[in-house]
N, C-alpha and C positions, 0 to 999 in steps of 0.2 A: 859568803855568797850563796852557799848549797841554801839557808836557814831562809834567804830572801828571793830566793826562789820559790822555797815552801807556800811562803805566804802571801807570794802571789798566783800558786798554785791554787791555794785557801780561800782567799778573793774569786778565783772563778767559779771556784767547787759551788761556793754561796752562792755566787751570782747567779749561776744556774739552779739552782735550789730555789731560788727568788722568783725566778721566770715561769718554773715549773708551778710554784704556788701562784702564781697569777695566770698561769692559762687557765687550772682551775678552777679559779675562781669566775675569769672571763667566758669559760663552758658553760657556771651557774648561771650569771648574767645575760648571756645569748646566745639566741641560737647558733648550732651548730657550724651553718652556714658564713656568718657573720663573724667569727673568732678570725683572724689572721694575727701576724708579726705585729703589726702595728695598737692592735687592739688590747693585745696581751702587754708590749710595751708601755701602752697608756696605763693598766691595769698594774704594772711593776713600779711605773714612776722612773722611767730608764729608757734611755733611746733606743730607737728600731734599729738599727746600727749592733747594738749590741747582742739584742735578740739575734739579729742572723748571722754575727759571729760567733756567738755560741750553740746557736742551731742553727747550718748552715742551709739543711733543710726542715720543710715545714712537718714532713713524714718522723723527722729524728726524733721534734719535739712532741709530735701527737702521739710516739708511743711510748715517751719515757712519761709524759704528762698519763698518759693510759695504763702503764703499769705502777705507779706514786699512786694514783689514785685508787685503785685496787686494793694496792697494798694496806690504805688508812681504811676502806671500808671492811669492820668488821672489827675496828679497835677499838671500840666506845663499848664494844658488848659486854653485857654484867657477867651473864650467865652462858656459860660455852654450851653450844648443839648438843644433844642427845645421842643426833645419828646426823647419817646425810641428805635424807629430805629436809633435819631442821634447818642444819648449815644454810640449804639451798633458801628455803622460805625465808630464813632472817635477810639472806644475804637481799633477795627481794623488797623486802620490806626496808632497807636503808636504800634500794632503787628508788621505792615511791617519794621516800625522803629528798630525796638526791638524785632529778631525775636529770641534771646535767651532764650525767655521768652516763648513765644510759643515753644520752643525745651523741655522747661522743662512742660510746660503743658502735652504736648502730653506725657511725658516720666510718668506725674502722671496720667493718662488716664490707664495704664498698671496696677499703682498699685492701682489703685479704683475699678479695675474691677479684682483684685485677692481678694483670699480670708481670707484677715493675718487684725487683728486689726487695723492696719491704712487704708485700705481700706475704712470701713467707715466714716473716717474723711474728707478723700479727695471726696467722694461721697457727703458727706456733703457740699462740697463746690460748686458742680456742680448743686446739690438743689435748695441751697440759691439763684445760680445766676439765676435758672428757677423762684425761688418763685420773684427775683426782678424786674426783666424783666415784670414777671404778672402784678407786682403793678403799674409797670410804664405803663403799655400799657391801663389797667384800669384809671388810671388818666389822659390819652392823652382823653381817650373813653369822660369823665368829660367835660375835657379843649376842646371836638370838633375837637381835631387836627387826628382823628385816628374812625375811625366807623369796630366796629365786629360785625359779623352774630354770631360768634363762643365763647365758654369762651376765654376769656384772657389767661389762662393757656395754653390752645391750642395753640391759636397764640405763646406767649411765646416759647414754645418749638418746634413750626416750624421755629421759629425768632429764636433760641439757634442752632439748628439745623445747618441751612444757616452758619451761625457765623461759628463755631466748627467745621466745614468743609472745611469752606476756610481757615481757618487755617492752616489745615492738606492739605490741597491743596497748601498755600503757601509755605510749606517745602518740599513738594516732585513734586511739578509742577511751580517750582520757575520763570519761564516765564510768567506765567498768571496773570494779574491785576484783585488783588482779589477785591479792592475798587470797577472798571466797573461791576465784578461780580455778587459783592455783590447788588448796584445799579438795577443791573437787575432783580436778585433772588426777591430783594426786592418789587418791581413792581409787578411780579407778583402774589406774598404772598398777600399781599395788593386785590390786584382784588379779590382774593377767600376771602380773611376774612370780604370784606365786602355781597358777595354772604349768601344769605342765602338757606339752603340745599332744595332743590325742591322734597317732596314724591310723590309716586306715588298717596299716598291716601288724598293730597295735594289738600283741594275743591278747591283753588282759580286755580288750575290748571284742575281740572275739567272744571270748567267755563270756563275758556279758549280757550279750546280745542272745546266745543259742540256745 
């Protein structure tokens, strides 16, 4: 009995594994806007029925489909980052490839910043990527490839900023080369993090000056 239960445990496992790859795929397809249960179901070859018995809501499936989708970008790369400006830019660069992904970010951007119990999940994930970026820019600091005046947190989230911007630049100013952009943004992030802040009450800048 327990064994036929497994397997029909295994049937759902999949079944949602199937749905997950076809929302997907229905994000590459269409806009944002336009994805619903039904849409995603056509896209599965599987009734709408099914879809919201196993995402009973629409939030469950947009953020497990948002974290599968994360998860694969980034697994085709030949050659791993250097540091964490590269991480950021490569990870960029499969945005412009894959700019449905970016449609459904922006679209969980809406409901991170409302105020319903999934909200914080999806915050949580904006976090985590601030907390990773720290760590990484912290270990560049280590490995010498990276020098801050500043916490790494800072940079991180000036370095998040840039990012998540041209993102949203890339969907609504879809003529601009976010890669040159970013290239550039990046340069000068850079110059200021390794400046270290000058006070006024600054002796060595007394000195200086007298």
């Amino acid at each position: 009995m327990a064994h036929h239960h497994d397997a029909a445990f295994e049937d759902e496992q999949s079944l949602a594994e199937r749905i997950v790859r076809a929302a997907i795929r229905a994000y590459r397809l269409h806009p944002f806007d336009c994805v619903d249960a039904e849409v995603v179901a056509e896209v599965a070859g599987i009734e709408v029925t099914t879809v919201e018995r196993l995402f009973p809501t629409w939030d469950v499936l947009l953020l497990v489909t948002y974290d599968r989708w994360t998860q694969l970008r980034g697994t085709r790369r030949r050659n791993p980052p250097t540091c964490t400006i590269e991480h950021v830019r490569m990870t960029l660069a499969e945005d412009v490839a894959d700019p449905g992904l970016v449609r459904v970010l922006a679209g969980a951007i809406t409901i991170a910043a409302a105020d319903t119990g999934f909200a914080e999940l999806f915050r949580k994930r904006f976090e985590e990527y601030a907390e990773q970026l720290s760590s990484g820019l912290e270990r560049d600091v280590e490995s010498g490839s990276e020098r801050l005046a500043i916490p790494a947190y800072q940079a991180a989230t000036q370095l998040l900023a840039v990012y998540e911007g041209l993102q949203i630049q890339m969907l609504v100013r879809p003529h601009i080369d976010v890669l040159v952009e970013f290239d550039r943004a990046v340069r000068t992030l850079r110059q200021g993090w390794r400046e270290r802040e000058v006070r006024a009450w600054d002796l060595d800048e007394v000195v200086l000056t007298s």
